[in-house]
N, C-alpha and C positions, 0 to 999 in steps of 0.2 A: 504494500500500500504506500503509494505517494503523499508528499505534501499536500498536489493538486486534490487527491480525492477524500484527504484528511478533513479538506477546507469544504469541501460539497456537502460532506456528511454533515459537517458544522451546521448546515445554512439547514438541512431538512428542519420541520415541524415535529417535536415532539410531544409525542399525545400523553393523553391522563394515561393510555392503555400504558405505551411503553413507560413512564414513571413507575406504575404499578407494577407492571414487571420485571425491570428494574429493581425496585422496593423489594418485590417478594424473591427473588433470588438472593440479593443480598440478606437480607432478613431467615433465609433458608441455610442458607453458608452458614451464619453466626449461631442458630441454635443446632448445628450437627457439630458443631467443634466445642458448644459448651456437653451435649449430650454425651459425646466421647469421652469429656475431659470426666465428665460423672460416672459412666463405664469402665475406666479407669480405676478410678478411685475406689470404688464399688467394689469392682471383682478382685482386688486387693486388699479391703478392709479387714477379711478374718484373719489374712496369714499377719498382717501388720499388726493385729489385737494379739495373737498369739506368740509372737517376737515384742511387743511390748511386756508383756505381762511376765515374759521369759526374761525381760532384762530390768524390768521393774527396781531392780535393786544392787546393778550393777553401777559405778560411776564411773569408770573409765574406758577406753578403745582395750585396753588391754585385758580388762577383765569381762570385755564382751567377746574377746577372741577366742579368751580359755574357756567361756561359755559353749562358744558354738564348737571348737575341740571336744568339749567333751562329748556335746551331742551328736558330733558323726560319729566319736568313736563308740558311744553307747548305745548307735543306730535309733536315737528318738526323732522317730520317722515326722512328726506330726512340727518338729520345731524347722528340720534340715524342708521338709514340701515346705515349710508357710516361706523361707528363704529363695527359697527357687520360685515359687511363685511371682514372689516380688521381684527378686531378679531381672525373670522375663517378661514380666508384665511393666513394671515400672520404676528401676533403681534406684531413681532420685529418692524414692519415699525410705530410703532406709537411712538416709540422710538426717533424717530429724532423731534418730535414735543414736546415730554414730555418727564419726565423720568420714567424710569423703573419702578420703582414702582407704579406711576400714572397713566400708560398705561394698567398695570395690576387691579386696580384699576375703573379705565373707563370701560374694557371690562364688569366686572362685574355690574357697573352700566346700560350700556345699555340695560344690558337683560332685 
């Protein structure tokens, strides 16, 4: 597309129709990306309540890592899925319980 037919398009009449739809695609975009963003969040919430409540009383990176040592090596199947879950689903969220690099860190150990 040229400048010339840039400038044609310009001049056309734009109706209430095309505003509205317009509107309603844009308005369509933005609630798929917040629905997602809630699918997300959602299908990760148990394994996150179950890593929460697993570290409930740990305070540091270090005594979250001998946490999850222990838990692959004593195969507690229900702490290493809620990890993998998160992993694949959404790693940033393991963020709020550890940090960054210990999150990334964990993912790897659960495999």
């Amino acid at each position: 597309m040229n400048i010339a037919s840039i400038f044609e398009l310009s001049k056309q009449k734009v109706t209430l129709k095309d505003v509205f739809i317009i509107s309603l695609v844009v308005y369509t975009a933005m609630e798929t990306t917040e629905i997602s963003e809630k699918v997300e969040t959602y299908s990760t919430q148990y394994a996150f309540d179950v890593l929460s409540y697993g570290f409930k009383d740990l305070g540091s990176d270090a005594e979250i890592k001998a946490q999850v040592k222990e838990w692959h090596k004593n195969d507690w199947g229900a702490q290493i899925a809620a990890i993998q879950v998160i992993c694949d689903a959404s790693p940033t969220r393991l963020e709020v319980l550890m940090s960054k690099q210990l999150s990334k860190e964990v993912c790897r150990l659960a495999l």
